[in-house]
PDB file as gemmi writes it, atoms N, CA and C in Angstrom:
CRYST1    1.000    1.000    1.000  90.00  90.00  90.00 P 1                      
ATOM      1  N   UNK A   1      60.095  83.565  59.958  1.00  0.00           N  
ATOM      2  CA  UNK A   1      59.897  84.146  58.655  1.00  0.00           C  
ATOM      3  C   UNK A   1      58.678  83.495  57.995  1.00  0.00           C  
ATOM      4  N   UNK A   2      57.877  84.183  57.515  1.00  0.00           N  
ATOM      5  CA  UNK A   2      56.290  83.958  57.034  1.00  0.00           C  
ATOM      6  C   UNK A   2      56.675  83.787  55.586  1.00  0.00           C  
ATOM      7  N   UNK A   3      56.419  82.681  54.685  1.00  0.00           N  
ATOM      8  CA  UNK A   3      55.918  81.967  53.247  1.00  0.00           C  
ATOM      9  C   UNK A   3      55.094  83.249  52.607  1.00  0.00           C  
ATOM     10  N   UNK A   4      54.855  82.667  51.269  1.00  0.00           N  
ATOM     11  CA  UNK A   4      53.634  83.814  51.140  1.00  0.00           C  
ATOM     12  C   UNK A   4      52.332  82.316  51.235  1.00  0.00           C  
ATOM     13  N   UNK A   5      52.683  80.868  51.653  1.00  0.00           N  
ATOM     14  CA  UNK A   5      51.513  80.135  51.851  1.00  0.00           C  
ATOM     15  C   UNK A   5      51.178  80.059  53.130  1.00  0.00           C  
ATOM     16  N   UNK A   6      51.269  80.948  53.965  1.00  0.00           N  
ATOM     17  CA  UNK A   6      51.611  81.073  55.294  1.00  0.00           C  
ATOM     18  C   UNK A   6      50.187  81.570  55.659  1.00  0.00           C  
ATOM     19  N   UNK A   7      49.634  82.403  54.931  1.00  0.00           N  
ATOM     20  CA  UNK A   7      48.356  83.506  54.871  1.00  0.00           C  
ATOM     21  C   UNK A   7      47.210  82.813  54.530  1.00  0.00           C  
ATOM     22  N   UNK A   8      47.375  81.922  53.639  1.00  0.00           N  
ATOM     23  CA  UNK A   8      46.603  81.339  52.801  1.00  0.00           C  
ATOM     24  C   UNK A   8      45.479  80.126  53.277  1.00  0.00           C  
ATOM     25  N   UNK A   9      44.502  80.247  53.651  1.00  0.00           N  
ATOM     26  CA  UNK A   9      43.039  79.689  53.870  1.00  0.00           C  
ATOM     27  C   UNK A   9      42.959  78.774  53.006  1.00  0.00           C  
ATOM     28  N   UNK A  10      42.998  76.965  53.580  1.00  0.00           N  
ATOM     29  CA  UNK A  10      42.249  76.295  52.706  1.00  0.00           C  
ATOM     30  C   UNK A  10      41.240  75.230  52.924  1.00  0.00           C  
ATOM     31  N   UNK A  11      39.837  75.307  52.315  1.00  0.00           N  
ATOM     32  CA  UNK A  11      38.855  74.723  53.088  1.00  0.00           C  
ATOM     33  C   UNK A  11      38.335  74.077  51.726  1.00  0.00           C  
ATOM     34  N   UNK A  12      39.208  73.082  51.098  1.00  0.00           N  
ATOM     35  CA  UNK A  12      38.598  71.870  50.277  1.00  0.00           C  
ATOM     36  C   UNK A  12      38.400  70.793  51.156  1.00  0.00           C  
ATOM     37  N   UNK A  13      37.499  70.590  51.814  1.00  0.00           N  
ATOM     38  CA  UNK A  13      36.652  69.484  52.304  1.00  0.00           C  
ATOM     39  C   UNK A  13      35.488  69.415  51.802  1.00  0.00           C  
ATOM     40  N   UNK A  14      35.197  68.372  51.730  1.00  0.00           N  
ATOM     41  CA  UNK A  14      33.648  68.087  51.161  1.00  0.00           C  
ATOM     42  C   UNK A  14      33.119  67.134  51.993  1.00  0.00           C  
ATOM     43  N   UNK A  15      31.783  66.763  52.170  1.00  0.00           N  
ATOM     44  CA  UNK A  15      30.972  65.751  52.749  1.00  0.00           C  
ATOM     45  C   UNK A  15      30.721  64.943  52.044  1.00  0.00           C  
ATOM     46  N   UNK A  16      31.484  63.566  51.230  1.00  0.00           N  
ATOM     47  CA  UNK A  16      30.722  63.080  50.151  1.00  0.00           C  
ATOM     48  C   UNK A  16      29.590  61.661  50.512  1.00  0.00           C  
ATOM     49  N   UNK A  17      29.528  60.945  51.560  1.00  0.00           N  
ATOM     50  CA  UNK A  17      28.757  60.269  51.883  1.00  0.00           C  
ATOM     51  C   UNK A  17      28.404  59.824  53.022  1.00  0.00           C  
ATOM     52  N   UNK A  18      27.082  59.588  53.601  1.00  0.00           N  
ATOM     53  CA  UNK A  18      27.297  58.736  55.144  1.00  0.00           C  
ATOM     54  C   UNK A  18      26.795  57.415  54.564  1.00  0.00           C  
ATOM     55  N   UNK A  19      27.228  56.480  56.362  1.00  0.00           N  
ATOM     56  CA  UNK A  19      26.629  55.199  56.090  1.00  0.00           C  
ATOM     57  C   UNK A  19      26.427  55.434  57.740  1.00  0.00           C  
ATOM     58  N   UNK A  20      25.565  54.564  57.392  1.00  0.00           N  
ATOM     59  CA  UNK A  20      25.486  53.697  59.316  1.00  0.00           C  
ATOM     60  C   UNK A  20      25.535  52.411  59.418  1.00  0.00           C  
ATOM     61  N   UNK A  21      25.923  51.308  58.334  1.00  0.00           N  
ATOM     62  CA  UNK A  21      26.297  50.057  58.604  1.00  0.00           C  
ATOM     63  C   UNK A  21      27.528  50.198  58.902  1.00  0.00           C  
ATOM     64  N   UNK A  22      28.181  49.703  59.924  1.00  0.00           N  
ATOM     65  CA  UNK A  22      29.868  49.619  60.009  1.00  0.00           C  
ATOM     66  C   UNK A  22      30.130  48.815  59.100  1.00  0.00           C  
ATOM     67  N   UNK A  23      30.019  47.733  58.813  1.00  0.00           N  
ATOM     68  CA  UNK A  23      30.597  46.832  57.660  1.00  0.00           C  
ATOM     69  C   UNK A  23      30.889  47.191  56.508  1.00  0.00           C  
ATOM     70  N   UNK A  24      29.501  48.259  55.937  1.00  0.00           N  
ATOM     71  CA  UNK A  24      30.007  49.084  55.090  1.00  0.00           C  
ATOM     72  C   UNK A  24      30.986  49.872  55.149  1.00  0.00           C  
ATOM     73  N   UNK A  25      30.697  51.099  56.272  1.00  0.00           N  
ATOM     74  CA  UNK A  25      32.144  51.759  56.630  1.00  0.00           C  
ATOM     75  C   UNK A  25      33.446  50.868  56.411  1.00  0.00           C  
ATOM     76  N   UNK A  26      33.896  49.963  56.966  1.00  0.00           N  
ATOM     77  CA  UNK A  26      34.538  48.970  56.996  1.00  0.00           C  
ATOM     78  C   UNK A  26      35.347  48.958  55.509  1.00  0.00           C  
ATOM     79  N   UNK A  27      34.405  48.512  54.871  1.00  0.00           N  
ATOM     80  CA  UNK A  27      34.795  48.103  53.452  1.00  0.00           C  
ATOM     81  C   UNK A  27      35.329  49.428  52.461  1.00  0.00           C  
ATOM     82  N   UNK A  28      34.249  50.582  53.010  1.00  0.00           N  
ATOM     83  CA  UNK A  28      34.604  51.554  52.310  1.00  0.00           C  
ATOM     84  C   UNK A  28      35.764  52.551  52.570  1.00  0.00           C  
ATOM     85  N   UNK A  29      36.552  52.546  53.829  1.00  0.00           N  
ATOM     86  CA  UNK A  29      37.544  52.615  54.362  1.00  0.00           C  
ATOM     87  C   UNK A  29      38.912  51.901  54.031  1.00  0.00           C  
ATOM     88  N   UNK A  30      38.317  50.410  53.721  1.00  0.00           N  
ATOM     89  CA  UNK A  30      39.769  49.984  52.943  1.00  0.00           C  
ATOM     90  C   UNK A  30      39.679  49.883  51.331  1.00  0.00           C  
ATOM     91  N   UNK A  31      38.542  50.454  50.770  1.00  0.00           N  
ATOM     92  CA  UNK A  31      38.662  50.678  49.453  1.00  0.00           C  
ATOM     93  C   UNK A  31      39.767  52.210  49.128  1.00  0.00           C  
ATOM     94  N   UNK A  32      38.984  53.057  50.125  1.00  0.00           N  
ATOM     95  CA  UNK A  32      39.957  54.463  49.697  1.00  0.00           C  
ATOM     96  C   UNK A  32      41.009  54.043  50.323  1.00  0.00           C  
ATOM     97  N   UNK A  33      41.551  53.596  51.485  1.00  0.00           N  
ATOM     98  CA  UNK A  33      43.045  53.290  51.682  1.00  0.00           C  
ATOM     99  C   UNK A  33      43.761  52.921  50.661  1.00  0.00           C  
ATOM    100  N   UNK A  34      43.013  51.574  50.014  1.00  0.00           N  
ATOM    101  CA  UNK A  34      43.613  50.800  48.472  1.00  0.00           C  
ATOM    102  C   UNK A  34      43.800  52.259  47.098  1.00  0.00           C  
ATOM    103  N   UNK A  35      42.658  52.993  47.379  1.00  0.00           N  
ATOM    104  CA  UNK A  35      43.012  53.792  46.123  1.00  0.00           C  
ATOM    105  C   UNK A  35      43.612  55.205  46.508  1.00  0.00           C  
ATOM    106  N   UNK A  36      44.548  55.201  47.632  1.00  0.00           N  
ATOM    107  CA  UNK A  36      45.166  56.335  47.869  1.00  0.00           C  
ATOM    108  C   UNK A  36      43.889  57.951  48.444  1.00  0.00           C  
ATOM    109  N   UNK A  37      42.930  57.484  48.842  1.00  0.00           N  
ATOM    110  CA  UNK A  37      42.071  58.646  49.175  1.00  0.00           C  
ATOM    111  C   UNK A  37      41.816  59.710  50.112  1.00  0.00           C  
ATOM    112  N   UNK A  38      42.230  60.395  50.456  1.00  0.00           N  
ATOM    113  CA  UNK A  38      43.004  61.208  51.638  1.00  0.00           C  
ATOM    114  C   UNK A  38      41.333  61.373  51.969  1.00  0.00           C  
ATOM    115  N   UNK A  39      40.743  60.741  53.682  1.00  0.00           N  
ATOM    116  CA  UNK A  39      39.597  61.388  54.449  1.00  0.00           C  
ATOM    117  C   UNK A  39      39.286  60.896  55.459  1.00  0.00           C  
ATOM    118  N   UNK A  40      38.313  61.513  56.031  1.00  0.00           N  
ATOM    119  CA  UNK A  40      38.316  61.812  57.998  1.00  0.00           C  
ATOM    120  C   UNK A  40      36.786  61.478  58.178  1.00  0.00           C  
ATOM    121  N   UNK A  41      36.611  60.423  58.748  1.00  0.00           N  
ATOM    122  CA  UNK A  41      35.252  60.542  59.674  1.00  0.00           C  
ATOM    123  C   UNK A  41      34.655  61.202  60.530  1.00  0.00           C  
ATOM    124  N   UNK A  42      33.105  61.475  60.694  1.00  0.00           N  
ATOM    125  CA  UNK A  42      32.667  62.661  61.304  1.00  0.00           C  
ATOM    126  C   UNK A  42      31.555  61.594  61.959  1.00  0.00           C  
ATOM    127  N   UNK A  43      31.749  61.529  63.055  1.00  0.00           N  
ATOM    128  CA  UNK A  43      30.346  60.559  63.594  1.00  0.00           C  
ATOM    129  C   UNK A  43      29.274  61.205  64.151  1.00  0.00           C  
ATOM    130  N   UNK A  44      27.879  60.898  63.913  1.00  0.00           N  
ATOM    131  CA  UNK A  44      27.009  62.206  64.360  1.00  0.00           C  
ATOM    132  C   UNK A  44      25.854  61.656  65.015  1.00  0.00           C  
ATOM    133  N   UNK A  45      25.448  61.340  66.181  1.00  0.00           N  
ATOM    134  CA  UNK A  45      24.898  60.876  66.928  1.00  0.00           C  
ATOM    135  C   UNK A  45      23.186  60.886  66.504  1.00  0.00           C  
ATOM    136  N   UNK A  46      22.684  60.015  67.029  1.00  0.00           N  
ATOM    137  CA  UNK A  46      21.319  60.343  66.427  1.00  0.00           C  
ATOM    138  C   UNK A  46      20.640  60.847  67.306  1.00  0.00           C  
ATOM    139  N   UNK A  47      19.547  61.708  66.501  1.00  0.00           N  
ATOM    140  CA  UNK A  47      18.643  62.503  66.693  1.00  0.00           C  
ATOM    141  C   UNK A  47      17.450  62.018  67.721  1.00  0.00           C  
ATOM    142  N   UNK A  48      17.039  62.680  68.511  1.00  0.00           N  
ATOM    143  CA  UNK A  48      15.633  62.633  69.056  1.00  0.00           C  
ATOM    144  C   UNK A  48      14.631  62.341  68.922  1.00  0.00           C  
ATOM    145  N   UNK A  49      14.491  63.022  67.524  1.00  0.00           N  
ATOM    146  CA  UNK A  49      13.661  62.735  66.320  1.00  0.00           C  
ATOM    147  C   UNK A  49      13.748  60.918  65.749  1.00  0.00           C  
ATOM    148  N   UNK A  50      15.398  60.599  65.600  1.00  0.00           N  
ATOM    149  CA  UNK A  50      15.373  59.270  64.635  1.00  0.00           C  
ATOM    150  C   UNK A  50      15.290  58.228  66.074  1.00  0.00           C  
ATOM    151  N   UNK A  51      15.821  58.716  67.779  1.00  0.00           N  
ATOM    152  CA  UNK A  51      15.575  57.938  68.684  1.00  0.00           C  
ATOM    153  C   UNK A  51      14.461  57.373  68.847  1.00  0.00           C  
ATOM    154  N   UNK A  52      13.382  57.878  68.146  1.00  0.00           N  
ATOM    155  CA  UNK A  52      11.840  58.093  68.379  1.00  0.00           C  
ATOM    156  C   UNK A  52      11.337  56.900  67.881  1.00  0.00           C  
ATOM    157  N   UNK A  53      11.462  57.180  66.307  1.00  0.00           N  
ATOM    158  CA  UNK A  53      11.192  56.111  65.497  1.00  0.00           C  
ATOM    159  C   UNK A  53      11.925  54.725  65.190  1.00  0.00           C  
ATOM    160  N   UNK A  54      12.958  54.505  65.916  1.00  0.00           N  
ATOM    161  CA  UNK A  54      13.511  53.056  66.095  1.00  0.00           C  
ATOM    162  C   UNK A  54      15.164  52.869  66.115  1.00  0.00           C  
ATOM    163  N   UNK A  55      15.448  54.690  65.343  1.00  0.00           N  
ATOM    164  CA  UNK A  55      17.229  54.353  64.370  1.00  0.00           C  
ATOM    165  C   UNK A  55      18.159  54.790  65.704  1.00  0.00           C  
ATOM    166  N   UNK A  56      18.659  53.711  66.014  1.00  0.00           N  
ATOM    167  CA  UNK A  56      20.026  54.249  67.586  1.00  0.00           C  
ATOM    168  C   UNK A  56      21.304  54.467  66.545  1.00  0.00           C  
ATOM    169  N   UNK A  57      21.559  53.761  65.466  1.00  0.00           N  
ATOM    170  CA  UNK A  57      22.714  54.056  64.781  1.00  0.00           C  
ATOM    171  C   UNK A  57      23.271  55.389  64.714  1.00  0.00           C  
ATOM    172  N   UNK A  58      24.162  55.405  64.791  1.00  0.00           N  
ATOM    173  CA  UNK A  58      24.959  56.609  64.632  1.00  0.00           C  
ATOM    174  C   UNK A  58      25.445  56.748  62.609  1.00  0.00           C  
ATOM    175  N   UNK A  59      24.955  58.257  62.686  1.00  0.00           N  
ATOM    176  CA  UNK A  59      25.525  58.376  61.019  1.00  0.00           C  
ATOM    177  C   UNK A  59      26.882  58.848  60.945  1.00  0.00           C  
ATOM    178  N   UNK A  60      27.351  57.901  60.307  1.00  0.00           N  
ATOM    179  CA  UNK A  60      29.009  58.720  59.332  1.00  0.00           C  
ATOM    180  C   UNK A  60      29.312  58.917  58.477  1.00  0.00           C  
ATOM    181  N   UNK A  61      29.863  59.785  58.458  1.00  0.00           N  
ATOM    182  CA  UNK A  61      30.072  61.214  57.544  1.00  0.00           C  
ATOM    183  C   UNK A  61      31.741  60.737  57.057  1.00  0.00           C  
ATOM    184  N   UNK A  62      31.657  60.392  55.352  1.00  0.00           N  
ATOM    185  CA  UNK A  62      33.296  60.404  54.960  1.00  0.00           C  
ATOM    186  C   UNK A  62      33.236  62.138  54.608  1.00  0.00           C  
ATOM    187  N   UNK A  63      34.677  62.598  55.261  1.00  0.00           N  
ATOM    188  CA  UNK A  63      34.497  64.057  54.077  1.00  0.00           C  
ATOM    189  C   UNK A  63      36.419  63.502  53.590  1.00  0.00           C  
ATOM    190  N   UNK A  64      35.833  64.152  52.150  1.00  0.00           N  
ATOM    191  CA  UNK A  64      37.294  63.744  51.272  1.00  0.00           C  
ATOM    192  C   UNK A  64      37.708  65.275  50.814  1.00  0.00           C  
ATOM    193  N   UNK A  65      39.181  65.598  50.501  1.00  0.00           N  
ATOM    194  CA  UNK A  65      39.358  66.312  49.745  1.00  0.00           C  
ATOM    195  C   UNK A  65      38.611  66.610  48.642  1.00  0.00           C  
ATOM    196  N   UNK A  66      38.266  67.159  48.298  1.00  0.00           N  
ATOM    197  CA  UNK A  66      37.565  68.136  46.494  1.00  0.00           C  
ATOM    198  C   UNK A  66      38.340  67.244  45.830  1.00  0.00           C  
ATOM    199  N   UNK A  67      39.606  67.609  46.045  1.00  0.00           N  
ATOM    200  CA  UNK A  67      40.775  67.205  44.567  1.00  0.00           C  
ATOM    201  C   UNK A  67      40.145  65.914  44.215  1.00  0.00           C  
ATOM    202  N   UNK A  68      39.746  65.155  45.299  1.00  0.00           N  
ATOM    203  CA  UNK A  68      39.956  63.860  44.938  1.00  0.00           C  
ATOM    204  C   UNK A  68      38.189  63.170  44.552  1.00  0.00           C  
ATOM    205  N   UNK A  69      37.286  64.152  44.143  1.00  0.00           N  
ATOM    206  CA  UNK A  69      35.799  63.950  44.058  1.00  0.00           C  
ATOM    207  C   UNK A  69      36.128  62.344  43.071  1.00  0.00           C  
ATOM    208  N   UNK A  70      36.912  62.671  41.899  1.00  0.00           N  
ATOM    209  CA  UNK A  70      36.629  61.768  40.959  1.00  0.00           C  
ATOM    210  C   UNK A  70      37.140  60.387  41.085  1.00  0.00           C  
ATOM    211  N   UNK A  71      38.581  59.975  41.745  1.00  0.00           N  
ATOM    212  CA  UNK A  71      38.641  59.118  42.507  1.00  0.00           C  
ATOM    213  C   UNK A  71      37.857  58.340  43.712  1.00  0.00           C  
ATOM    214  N   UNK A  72      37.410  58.786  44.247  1.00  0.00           N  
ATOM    215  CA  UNK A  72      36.471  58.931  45.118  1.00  0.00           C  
ATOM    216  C   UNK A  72      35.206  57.825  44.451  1.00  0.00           C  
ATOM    217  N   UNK A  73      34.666  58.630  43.665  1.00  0.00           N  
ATOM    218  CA  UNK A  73      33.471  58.014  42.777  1.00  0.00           C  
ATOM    219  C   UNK A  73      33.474  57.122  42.107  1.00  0.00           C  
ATOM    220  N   UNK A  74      34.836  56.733  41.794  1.00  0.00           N  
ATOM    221  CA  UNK A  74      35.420  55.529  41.080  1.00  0.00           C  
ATOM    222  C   UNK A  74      35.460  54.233  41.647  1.00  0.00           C  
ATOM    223  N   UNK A  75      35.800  54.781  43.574  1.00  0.00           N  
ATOM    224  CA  UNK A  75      35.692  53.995  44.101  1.00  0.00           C  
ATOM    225  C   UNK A  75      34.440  53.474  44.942  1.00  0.00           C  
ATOM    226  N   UNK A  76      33.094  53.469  44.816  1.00  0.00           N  
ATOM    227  CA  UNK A  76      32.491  53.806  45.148  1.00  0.00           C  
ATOM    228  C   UNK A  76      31.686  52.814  44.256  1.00  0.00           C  
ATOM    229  N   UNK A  77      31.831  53.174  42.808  1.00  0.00           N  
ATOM    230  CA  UNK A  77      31.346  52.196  42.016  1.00  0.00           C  
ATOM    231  C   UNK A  77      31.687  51.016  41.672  1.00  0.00           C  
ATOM    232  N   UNK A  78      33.616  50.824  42.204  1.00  0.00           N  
ATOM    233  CA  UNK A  78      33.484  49.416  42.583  1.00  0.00           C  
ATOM    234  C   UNK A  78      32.997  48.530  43.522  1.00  0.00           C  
ATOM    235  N   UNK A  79      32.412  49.285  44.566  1.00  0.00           N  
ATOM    236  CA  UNK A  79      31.852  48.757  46.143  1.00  0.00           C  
ATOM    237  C   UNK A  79      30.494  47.753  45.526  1.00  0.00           C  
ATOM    238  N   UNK A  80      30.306  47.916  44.091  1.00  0.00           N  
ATOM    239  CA  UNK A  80      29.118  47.147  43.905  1.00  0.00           C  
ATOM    240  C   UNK A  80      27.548  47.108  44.405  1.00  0.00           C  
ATOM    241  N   UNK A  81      27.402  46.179  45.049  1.00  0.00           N  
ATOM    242  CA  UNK A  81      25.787  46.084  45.873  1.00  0.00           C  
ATOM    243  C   UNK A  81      25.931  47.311  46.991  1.00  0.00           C  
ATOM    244  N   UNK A  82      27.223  47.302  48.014  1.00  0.00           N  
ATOM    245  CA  UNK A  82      26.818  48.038  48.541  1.00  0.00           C  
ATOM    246  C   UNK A  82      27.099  49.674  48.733  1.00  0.00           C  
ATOM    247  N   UNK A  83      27.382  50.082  47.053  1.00  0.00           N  
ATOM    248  CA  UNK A  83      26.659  51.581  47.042  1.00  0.00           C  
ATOM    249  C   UNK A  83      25.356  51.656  47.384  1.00  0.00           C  
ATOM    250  N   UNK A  84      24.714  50.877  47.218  1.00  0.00           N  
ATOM    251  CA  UNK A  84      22.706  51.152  47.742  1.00  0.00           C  
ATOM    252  C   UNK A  84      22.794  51.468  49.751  1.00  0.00           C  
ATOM    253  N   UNK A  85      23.976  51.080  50.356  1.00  0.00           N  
ATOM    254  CA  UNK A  85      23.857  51.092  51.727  1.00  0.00           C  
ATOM    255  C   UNK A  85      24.353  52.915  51.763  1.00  0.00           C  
ATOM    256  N   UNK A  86      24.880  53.383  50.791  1.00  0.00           N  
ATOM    257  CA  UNK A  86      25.485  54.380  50.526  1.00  0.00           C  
ATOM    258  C   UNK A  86      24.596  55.925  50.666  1.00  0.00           C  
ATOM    259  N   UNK A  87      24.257  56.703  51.438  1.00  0.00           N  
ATOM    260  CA  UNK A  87      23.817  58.231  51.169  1.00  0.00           C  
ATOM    261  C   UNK A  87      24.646  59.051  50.868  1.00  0.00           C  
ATOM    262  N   UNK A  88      24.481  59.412  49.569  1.00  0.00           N  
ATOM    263  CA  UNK A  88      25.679  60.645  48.744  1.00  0.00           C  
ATOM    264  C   UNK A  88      25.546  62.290  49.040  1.00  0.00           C  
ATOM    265  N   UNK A  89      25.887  62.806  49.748  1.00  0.00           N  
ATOM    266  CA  UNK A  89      26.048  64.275  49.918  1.00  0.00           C  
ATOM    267  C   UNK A  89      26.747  65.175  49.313  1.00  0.00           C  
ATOM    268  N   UNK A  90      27.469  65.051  48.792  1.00  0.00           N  
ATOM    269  CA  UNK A  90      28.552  65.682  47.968  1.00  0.00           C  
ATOM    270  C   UNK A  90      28.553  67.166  47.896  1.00  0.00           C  
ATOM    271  N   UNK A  91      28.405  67.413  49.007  1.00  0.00           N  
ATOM    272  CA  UNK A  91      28.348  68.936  49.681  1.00  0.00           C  
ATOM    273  C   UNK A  91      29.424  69.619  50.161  1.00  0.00           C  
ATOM    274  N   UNK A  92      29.571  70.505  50.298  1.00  0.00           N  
ATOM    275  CA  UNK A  92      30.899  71.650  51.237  1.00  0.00           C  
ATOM    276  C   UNK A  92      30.484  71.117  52.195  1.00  0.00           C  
ATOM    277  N   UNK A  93      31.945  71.052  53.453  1.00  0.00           N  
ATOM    278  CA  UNK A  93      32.259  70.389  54.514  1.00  0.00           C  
ATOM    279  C   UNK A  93      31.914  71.432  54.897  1.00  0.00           C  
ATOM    280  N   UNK A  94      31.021  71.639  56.359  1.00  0.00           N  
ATOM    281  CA  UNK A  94      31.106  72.555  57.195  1.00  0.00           C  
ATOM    282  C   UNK A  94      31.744  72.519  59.194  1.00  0.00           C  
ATOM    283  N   UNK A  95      33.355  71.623  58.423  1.00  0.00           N  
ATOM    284  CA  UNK A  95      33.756  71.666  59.666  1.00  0.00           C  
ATOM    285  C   UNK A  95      34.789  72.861  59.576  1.00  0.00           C  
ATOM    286  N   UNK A  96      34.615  73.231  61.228  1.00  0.00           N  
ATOM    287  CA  UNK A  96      35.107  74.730  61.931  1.00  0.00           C  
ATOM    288  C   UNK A  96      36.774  73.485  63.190  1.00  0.00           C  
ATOM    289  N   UNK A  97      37.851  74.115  62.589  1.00  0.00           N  
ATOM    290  CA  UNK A  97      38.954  73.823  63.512  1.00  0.00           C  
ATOM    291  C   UNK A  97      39.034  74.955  64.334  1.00  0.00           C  
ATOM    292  N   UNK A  98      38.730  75.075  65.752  1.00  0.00           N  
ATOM    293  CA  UNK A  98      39.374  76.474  66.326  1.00  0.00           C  
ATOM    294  C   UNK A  98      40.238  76.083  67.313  1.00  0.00           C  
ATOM    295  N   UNK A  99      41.414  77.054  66.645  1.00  0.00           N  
ATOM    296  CA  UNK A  99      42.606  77.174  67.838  1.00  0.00           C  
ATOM    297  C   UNK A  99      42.747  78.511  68.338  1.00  0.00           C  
TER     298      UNK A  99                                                      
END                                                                             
């Protein structure tokens, strides 16, 4: 027996920042754990282009729920010094699940 939330499409993900220091990751991982922040890492290999010029790091991608943009940012500004290690995207997620 089908819900009527059964039908229902939902694609609040957002991209809100990468890093490529792990330490940062690190830290910024147990900040949203501490403040309840529901999100998923996206690791994205580097480019050809950035192989070229020196960067082997791999970039990661937090994407958080929408709901939670403002939490999120809260926490972010307690990270202190290292929001500057921080690139903010705060874009629609464009991940595809196919089953």
């Amino acid at each position: 027996m089908e819900n009527e939330y059964s039908k229902v499409k939902v694609n609040n993900e957002m991209d809100f920042c990468s890093v490529t220091d792990i330490d940062v990751k690190t830290a910024l991982e147990k900040a949203f754990m501490k403040a309840r922040v529901s999100y998923f890492l996206r690791w994205e290999k580097p480019s050809l282009f950035s192989k070229i010029f020196g960067s082997t790091k791999p970039n990661i991608v937090f994407c958080i729920n929408s709901a939670q943009l403002e939490t999120a940012e809260e926490v972010i500004k307690s990270l202190g010094e290292m929001e500057s290690e921080l690139k903010m995207l705060r874009t629609k997620s464009n991940n595809r699940v196919g089953f």
